[in-house]
N, C-alpha and C positions, 0 to 999 in steps of 0.2 A: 410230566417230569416229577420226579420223588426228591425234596431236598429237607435238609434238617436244618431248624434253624440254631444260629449261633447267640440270639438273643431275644427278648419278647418284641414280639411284633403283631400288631394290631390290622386287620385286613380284612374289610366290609364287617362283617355282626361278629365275627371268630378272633378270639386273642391266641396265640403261642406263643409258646411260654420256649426257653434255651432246650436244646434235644432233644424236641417234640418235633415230629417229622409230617409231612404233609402232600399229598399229590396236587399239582398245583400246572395250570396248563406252561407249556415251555415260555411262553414271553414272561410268564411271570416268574417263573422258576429263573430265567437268563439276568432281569431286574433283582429280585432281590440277591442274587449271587452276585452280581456285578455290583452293589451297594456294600457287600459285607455283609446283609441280614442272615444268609443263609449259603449253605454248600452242598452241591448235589453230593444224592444217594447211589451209591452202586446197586445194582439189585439184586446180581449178587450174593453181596455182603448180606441182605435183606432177606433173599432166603434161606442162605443160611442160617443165618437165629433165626427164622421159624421151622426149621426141620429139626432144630434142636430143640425146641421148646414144644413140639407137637412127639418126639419118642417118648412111647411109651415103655413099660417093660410089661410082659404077662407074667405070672406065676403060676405054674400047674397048680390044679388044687388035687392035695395030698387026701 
């Protein structure tokens, strides 16, 4: 499960930091959203900013 978190949160060695997102297995994903720490990710929503952010444009060369 993909969630972003809403605030920093500290979990084994790894800190995150607020709308820093993370793949995280489902029980933990369902804890920290049921705490407030975090809200799951559409994916989506996910690919999309990355198909926007991987177009490219070519230019013919003249």
């Amino acid at each position: 499960m993909k969630v972003k978190f809403k605030d920093v949160v500290c979990m084994g060695n790894k800190t995150y930091l607020a709308e820093d997102t993370a793949e995280v297995s489902d029980i933990t994903g369902q804890q920290l959203i049921k705490k407030g720490y975090a809200e799951a990710v559409d994916n989506k929503d996910e690919s999309d900013d990355k198909s926007k952010a991987t177009k490219k444009t070519t230019k013919k060369a003249e």
